[in-house]
PyMOL Python script that loads the backbone (N, CA, C, O; Angstrom):
from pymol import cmd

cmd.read_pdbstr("""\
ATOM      1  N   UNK A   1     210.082  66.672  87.973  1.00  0.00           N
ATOM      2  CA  UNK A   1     208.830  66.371  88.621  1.00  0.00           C
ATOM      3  C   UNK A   1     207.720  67.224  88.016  1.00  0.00           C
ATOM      4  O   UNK A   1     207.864  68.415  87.739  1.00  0.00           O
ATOM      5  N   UNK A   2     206.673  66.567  87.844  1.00  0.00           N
ATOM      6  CA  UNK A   2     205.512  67.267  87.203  1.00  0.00           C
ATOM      7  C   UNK A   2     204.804  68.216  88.379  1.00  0.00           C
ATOM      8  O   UNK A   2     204.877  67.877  89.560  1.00  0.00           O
ATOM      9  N   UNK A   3     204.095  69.460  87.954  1.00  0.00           N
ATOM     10  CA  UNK A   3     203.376  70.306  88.882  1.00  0.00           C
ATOM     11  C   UNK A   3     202.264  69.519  89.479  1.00  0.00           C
ATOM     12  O   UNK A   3     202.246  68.319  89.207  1.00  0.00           O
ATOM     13  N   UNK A   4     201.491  69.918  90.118  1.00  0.00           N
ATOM     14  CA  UNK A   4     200.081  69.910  90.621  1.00  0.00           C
ATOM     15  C   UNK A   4     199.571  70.281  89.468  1.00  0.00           C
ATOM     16  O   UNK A   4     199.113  69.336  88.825  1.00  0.00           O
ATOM     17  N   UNK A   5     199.457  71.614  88.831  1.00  0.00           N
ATOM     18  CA  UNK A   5     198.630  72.176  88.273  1.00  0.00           C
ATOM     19  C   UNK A   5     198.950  71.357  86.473  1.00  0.00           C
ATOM     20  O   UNK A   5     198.047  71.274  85.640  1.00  0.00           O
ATOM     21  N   UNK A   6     200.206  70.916  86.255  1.00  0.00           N
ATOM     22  CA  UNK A   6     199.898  70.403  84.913  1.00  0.00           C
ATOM     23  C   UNK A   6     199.728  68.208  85.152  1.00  0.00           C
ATOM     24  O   UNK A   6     199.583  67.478  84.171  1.00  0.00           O
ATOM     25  N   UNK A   7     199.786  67.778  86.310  1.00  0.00           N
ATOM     26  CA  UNK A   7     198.856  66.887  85.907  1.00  0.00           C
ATOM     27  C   UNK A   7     197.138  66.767  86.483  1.00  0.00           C
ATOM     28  O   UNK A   7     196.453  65.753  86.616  1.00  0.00           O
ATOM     29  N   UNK A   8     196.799  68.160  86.738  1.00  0.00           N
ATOM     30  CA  UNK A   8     195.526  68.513  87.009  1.00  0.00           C
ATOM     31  C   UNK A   8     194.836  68.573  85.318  1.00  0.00           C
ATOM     32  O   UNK A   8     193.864  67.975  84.856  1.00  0.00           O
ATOM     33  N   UNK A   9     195.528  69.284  84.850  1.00  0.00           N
ATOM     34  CA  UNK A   9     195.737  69.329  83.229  1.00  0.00           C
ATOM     35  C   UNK A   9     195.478  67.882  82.867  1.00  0.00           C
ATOM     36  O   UNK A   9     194.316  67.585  82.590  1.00  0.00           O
ATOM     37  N   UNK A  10     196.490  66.865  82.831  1.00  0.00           N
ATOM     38  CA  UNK A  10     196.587  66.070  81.941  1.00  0.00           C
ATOM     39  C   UNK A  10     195.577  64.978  82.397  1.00  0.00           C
ATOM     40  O   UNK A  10     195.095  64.236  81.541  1.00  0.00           O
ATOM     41  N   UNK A  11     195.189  64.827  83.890  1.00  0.00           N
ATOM     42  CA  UNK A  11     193.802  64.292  83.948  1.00  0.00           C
ATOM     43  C   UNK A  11     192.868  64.891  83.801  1.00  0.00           C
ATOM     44  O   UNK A  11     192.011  64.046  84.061  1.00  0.00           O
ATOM     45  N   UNK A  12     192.251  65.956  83.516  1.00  0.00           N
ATOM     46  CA  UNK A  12     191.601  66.590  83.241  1.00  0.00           C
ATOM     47  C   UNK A  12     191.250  66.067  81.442  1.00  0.00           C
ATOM     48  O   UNK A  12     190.094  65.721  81.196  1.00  0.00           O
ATOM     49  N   UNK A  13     191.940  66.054  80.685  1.00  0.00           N
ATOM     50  CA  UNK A  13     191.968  65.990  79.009  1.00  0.00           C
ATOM     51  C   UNK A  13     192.080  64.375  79.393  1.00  0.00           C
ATOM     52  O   UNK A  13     191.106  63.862  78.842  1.00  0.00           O
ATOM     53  N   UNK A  14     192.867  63.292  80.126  1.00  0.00           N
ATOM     54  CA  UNK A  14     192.760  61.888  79.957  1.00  0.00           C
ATOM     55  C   UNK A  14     190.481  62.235  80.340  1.00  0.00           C
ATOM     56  O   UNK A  14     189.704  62.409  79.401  1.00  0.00           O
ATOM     57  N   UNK A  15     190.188  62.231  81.302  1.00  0.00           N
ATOM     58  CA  UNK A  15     188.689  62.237  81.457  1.00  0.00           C
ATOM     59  C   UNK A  15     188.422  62.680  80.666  1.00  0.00           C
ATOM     60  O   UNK A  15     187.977  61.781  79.952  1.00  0.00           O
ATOM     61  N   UNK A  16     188.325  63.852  80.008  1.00  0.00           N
ATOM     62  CA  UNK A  16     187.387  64.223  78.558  1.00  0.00           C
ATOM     63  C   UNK A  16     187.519  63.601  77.624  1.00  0.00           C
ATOM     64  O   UNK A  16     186.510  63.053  77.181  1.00  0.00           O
ATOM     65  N   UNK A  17     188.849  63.412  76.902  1.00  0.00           N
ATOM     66  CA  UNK A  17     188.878  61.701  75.960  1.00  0.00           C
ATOM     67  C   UNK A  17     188.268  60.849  76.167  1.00  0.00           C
ATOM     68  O   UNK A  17     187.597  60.407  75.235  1.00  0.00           O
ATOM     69  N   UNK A  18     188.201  60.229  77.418  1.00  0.00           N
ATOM     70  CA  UNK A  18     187.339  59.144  77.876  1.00  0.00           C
ATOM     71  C   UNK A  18     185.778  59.209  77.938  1.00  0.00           C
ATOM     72  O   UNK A  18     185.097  58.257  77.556  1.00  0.00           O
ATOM     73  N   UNK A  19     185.359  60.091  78.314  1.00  0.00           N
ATOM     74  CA  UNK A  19     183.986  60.154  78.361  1.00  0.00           C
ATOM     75  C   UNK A  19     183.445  60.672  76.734  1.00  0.00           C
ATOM     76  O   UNK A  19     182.300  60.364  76.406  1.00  0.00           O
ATOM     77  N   UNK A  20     184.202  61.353  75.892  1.00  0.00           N
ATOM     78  CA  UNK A  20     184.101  61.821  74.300  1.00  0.00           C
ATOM     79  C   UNK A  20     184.296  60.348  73.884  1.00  0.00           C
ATOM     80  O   UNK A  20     183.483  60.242  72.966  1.00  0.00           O
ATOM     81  N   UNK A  21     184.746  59.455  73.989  1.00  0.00           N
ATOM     82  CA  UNK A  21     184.689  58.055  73.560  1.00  0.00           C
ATOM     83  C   UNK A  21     183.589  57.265  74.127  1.00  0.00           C
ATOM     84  O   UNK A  21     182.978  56.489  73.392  1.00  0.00           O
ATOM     85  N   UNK A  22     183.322  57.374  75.197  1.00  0.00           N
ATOM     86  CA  UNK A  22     182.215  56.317  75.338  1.00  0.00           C
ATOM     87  C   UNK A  22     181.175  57.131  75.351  1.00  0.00           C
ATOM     88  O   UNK A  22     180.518  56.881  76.361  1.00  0.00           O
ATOM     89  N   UNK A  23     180.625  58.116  74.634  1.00  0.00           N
ATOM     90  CA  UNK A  23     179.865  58.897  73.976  1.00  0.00           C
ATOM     91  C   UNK A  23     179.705  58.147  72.265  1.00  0.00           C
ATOM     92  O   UNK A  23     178.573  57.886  71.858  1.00  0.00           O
ATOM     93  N   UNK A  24     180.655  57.924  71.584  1.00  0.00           N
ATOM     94  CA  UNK A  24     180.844  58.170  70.235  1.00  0.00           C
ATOM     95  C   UNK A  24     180.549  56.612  70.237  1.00  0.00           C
ATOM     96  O   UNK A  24     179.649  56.287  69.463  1.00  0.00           O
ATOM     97  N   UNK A  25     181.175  55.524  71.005  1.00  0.00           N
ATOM     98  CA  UNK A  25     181.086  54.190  70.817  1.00  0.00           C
ATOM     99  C   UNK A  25     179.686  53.519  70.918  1.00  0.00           C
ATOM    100  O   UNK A  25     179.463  52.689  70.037  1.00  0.00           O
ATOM    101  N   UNK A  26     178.734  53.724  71.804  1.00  0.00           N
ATOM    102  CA  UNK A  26     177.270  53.384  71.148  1.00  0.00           C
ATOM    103  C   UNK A  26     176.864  53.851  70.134  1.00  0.00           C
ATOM    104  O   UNK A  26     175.797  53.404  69.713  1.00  0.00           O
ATOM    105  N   UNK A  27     177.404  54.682  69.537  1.00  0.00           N
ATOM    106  CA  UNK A  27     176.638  55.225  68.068  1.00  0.00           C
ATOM    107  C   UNK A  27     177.366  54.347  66.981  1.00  0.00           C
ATOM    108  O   UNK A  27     176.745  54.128  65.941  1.00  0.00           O
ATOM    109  N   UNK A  28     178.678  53.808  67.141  1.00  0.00           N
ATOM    110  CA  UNK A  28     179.640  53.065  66.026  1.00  0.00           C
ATOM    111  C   UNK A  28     178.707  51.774  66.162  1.00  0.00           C
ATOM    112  O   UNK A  28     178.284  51.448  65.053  1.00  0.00           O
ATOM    113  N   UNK A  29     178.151  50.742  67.443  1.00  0.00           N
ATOM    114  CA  UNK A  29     178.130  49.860  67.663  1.00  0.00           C
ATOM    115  C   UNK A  29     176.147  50.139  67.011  1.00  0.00           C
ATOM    116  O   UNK A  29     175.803  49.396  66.092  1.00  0.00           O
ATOM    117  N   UNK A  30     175.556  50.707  67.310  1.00  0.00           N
ATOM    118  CA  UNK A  30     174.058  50.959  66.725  1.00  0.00           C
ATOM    119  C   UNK A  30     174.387  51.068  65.001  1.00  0.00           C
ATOM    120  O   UNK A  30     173.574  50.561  64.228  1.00  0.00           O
ATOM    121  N   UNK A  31     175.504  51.691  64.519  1.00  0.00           N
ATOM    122  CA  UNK A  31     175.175  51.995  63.317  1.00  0.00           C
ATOM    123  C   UNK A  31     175.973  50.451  62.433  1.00  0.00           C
ATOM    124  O   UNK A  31     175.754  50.018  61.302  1.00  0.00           O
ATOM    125  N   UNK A  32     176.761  50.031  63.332  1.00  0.00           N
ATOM    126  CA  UNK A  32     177.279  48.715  62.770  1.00  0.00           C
ATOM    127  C   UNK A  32     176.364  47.722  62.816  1.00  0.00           C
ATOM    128  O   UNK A  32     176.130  47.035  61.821  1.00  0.00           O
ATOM    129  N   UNK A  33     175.606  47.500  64.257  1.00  0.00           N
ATOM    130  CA  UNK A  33     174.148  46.546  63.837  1.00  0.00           C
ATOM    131  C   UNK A  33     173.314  46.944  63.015  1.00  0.00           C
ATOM    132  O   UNK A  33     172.675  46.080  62.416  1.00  0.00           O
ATOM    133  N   UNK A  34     173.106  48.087  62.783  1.00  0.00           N
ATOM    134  CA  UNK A  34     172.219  48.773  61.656  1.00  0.00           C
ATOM    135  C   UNK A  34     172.246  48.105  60.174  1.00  0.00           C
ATOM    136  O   UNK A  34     171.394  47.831  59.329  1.00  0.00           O
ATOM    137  N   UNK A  35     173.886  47.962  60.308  1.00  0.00           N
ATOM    138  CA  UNK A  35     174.006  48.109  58.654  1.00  0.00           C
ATOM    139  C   UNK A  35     173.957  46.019  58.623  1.00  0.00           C
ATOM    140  O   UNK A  35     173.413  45.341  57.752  1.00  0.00           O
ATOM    141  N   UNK A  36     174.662  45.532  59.783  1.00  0.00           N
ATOM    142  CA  UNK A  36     174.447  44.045  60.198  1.00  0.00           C
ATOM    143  C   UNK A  36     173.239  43.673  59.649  1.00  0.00           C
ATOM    144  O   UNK A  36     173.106  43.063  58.588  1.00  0.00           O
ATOM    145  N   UNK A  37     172.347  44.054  60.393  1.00  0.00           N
ATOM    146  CA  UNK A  37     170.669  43.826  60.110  1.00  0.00           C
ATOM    147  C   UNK A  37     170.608  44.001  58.842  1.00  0.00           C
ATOM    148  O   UNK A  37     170.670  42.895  58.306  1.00  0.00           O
ATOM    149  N   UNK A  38     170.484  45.132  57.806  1.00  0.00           N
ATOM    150  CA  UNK A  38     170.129  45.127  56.745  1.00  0.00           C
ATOM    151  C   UNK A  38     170.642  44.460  55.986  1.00  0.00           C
ATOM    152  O   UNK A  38     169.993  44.165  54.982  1.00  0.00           O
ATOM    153  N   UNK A  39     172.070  43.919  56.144  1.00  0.00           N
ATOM    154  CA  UNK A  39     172.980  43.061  55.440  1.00  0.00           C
ATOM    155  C   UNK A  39     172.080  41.277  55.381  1.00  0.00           C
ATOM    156  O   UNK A  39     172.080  40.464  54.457  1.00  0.00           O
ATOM    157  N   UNK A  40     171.424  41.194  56.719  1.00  0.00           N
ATOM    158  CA  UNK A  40     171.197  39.871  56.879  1.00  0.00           C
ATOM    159  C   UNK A  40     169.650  39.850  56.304  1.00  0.00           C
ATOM    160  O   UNK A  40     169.169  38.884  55.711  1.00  0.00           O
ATOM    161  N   UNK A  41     169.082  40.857  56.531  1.00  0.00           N
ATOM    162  CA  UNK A  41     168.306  41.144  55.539  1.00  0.00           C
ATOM    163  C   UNK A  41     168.045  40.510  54.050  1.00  0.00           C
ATOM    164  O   UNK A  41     167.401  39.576  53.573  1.00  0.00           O
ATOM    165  N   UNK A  42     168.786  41.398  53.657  1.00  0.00           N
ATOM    166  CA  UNK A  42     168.822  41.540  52.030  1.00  0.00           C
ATOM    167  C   UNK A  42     169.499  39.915  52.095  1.00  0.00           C
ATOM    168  O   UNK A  42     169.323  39.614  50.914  1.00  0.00           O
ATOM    169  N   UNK A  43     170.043  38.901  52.612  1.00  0.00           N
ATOM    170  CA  UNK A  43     170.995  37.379  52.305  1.00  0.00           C
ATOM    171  C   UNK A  43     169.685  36.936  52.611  1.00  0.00           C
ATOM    172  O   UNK A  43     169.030  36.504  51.662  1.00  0.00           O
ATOM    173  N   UNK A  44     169.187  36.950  53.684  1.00  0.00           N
ATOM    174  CA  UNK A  44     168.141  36.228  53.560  1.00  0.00           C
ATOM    175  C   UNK A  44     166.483  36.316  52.301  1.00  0.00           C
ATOM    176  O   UNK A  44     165.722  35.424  51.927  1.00  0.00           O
ATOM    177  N   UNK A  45     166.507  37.235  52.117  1.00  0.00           N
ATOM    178  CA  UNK A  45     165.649  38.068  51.383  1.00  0.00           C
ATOM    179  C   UNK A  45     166.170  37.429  50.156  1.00  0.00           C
ATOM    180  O   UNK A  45     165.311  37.408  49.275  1.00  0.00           O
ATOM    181  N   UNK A  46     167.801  36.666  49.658  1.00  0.00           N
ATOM    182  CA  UNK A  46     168.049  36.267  48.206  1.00  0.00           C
ATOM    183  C   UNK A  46     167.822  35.053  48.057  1.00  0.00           C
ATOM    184  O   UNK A  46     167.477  34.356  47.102  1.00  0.00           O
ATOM    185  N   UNK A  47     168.197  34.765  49.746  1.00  0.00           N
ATOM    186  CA  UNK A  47     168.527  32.480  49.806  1.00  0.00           C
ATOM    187  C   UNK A  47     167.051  32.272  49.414  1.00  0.00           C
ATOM    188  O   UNK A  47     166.862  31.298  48.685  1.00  0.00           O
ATOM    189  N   UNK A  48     165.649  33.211  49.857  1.00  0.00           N
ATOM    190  CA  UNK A  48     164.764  32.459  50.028  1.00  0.00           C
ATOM    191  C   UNK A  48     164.084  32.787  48.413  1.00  0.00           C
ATOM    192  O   UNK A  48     163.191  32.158  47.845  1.00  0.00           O
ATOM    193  N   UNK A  49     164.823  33.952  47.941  1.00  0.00           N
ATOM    194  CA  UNK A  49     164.234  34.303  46.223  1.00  0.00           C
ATOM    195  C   UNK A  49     164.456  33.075  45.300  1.00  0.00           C
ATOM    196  O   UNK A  49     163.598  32.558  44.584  1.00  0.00           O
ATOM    197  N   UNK A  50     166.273  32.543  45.492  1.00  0.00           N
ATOM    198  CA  UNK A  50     166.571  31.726  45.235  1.00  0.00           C
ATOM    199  C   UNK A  50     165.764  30.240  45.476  1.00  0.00           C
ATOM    200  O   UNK A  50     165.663  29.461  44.528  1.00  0.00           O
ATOM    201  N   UNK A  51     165.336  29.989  46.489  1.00  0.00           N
ATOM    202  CA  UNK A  51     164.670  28.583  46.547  1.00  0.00           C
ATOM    203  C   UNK A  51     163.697  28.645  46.447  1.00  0.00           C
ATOM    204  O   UNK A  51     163.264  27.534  46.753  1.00  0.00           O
ATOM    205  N   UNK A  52     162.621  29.506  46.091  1.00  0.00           N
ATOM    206  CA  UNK A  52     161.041  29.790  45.286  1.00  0.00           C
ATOM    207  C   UNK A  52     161.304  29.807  44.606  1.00  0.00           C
ATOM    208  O   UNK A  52     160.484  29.044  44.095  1.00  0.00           O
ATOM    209  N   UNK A  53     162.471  30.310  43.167  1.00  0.00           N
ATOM    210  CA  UNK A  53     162.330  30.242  41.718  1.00  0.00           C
ATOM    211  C   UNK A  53     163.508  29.837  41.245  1.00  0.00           C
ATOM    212  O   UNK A  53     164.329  30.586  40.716  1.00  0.00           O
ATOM    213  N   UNK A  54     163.611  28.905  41.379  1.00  0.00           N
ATOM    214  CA  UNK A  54     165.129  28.247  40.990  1.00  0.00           C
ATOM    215  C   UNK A  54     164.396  26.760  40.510  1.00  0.00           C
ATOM    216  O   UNK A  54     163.603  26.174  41.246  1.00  0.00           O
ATOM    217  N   UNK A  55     164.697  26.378  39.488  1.00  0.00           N
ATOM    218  CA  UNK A  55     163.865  25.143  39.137  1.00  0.00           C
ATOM    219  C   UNK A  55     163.879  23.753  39.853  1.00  0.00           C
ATOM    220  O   UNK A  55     162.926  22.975  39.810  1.00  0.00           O
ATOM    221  N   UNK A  56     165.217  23.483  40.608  1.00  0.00           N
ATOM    222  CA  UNK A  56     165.343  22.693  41.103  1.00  0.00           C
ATOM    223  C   UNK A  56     165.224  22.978  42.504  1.00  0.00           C
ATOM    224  O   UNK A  56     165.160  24.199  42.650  1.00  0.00           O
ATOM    225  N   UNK A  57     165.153  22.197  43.886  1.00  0.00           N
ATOM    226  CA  UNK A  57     164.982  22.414  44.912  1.00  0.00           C
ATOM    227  C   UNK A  57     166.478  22.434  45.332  1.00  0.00           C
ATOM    228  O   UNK A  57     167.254  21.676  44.752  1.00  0.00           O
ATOM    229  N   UNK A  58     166.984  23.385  46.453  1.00  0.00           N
ATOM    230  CA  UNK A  58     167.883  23.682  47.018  1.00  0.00           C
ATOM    231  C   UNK A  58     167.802  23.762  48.257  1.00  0.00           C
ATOM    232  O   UNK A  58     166.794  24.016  48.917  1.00  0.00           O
ATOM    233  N   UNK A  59     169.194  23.483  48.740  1.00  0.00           N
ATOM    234  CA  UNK A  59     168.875  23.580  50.735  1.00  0.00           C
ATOM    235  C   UNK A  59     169.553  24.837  51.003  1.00  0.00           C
ATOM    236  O   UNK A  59     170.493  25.240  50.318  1.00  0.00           O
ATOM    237  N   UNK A  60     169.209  25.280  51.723  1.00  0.00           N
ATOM    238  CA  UNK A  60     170.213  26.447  52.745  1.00  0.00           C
ATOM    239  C   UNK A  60     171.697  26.143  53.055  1.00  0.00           C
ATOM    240  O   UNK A  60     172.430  27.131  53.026  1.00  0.00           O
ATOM    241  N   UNK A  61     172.206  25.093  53.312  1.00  0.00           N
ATOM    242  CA  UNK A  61     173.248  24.989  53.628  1.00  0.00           C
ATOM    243  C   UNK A  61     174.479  25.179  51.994  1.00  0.00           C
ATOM    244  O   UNK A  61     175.621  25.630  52.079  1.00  0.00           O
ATOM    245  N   UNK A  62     173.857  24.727  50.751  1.00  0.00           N
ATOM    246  CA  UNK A  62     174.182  24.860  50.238  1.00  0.00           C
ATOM    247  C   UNK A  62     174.366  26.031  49.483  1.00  0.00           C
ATOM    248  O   UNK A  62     175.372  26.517  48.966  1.00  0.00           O
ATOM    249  N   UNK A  63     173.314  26.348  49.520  1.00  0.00           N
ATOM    250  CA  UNK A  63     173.528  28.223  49.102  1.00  0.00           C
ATOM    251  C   UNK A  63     174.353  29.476  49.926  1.00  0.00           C
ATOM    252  O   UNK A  63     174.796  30.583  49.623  1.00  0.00           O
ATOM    253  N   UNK A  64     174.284  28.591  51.201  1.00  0.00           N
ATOM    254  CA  UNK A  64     175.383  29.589  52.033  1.00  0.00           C
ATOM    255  C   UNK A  64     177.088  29.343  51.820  1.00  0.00           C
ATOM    256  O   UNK A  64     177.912  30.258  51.836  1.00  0.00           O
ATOM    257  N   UNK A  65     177.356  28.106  51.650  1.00  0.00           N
ATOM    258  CA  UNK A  65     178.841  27.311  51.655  1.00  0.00           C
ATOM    259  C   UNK A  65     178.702  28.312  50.017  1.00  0.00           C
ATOM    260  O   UNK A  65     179.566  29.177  49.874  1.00  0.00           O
ATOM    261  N   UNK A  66     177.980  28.205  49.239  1.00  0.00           N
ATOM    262  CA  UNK A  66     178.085  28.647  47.821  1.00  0.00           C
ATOM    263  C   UNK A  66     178.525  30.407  47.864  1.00  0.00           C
ATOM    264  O   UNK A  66     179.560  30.876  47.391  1.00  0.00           O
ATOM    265  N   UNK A  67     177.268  31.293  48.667  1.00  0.00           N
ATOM    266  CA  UNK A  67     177.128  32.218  48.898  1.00  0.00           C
ATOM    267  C   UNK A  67     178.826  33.084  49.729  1.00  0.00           C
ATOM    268  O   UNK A  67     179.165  34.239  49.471  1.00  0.00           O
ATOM    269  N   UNK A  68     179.407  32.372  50.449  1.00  0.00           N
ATOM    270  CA  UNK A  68     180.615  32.326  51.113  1.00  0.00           C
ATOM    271  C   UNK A  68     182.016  31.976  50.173  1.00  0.00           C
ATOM    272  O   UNK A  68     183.132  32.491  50.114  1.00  0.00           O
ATOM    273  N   UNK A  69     181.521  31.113  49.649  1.00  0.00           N
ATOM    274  CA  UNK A  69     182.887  30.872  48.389  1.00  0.00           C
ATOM    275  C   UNK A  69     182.944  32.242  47.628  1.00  0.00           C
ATOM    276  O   UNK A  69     183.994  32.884  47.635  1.00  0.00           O
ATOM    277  N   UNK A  70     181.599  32.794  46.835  1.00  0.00           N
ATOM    278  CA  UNK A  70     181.752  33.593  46.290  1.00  0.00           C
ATOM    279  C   UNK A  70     182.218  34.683  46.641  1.00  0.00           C
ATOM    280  O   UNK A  70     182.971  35.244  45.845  1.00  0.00           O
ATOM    281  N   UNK A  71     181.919  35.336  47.951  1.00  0.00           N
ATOM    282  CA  UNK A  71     182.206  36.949  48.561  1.00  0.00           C
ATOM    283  C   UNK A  71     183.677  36.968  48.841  1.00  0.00           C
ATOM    284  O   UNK A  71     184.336  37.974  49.102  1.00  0.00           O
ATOM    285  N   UNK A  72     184.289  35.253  48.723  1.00  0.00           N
ATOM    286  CA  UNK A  72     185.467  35.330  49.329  1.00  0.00           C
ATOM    287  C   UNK A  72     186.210  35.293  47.985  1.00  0.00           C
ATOM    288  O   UNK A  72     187.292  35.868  48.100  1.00  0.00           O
ATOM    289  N   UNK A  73     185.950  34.713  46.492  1.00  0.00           N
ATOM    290  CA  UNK A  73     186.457  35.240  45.505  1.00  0.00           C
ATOM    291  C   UNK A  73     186.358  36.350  45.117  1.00  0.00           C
ATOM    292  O   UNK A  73     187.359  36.932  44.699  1.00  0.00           O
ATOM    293  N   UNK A  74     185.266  36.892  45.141  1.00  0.00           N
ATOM    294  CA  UNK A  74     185.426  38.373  44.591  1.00  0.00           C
ATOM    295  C   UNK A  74     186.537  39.269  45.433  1.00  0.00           C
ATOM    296  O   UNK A  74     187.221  40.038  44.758  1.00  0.00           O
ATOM    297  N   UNK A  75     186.764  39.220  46.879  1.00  0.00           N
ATOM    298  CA  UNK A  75     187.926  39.921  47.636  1.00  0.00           C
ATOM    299  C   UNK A  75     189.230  38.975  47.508  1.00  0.00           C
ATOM    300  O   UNK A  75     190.142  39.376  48.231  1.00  0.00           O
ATOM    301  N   UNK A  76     189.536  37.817  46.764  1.00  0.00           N
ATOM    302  CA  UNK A  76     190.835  37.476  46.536  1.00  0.00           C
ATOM    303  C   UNK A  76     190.417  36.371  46.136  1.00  0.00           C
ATOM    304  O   UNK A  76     189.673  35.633  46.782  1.00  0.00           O
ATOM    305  N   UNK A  77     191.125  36.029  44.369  1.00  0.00           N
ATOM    306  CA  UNK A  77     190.752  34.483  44.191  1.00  0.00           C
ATOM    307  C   UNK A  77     192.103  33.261  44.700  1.00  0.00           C
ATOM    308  O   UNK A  77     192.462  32.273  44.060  1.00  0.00           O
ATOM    309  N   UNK A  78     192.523  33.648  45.756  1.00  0.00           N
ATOM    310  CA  UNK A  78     193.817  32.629  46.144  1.00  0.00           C
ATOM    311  C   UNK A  78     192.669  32.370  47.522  1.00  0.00           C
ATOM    312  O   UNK A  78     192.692  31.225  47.973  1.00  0.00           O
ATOM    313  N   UNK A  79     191.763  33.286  48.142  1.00  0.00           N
ATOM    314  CA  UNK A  79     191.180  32.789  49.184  1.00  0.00           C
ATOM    315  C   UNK A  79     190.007  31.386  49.201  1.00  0.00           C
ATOM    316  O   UNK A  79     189.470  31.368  48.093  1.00  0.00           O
ATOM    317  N   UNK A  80     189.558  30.441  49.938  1.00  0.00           N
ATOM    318  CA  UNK A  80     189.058  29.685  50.094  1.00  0.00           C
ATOM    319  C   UNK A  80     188.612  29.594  51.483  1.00  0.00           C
ATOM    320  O   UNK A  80     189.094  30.037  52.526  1.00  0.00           O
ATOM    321  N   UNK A  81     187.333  28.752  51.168  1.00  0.00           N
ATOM    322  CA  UNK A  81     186.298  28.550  52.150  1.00  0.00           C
ATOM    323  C   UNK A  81     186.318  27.046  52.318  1.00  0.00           C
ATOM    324  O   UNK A  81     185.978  26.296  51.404  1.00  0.00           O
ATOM    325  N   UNK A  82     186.789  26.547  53.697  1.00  0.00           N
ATOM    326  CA  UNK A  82     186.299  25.086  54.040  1.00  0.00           C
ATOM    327  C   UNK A  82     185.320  25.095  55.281  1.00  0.00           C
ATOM    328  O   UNK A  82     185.519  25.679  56.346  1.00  0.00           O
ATOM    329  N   UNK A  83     184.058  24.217  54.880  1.00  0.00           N
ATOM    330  CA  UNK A  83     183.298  23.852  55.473  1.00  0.00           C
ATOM    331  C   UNK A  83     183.486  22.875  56.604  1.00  0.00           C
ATOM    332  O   UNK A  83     184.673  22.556  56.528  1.00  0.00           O
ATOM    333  N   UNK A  84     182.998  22.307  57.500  1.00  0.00           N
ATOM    334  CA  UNK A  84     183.195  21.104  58.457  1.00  0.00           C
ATOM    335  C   UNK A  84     183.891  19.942  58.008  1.00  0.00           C
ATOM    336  O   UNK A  84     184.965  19.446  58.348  1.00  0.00           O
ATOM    337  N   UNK A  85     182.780  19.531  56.920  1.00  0.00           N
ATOM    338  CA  UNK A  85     183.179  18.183  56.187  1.00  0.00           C
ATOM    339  C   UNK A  85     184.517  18.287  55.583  1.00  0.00           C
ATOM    340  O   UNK A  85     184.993  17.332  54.970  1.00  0.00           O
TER     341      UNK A  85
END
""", "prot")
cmd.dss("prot")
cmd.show_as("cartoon", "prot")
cmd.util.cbc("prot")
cmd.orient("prot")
């Protein structure tokens, strides 16, 4: 049988874990939208470089299905991207 005094202990350290975590987890979740945002940023910031100077006219949908094939070859060329159609 456990004491009084050592699971005074072990809830004691379960609450400080817990509250040291949901301390640390808004900062993971701010710095992950952080980097989200700038990510969507900079894609959007290329689709639209791309369809001002690209000689021919292009749609969005196509530069993304395109944009998606590619990120998924460069991390494995056995991977593939299917669209709806």
């Amino acid at each position: 049988m456990i004491s009084k005094r050592r699971r005074f202990s072990i809830f004691a350290i379960a609450i400080a874990v817990a509250i040291s975590l949901s301390y640390m987890r808004p900062q993971a979740v701010a710095d992950d939208k952080l980097a989200l945002d700038h990510l969507s940023r900079d894609y959007v910031a290329a689709i639209d470089l791309v369809r001002e100077k690209y000689v021919e006219e292009v749609d969005y949908e196509t530069l993304t299905t395109t944009a998606i094939q590619g990120m998924l070859r460069t991390l494995d060329p056995h991977s593939n991207y299917y669209d709806r159609k």
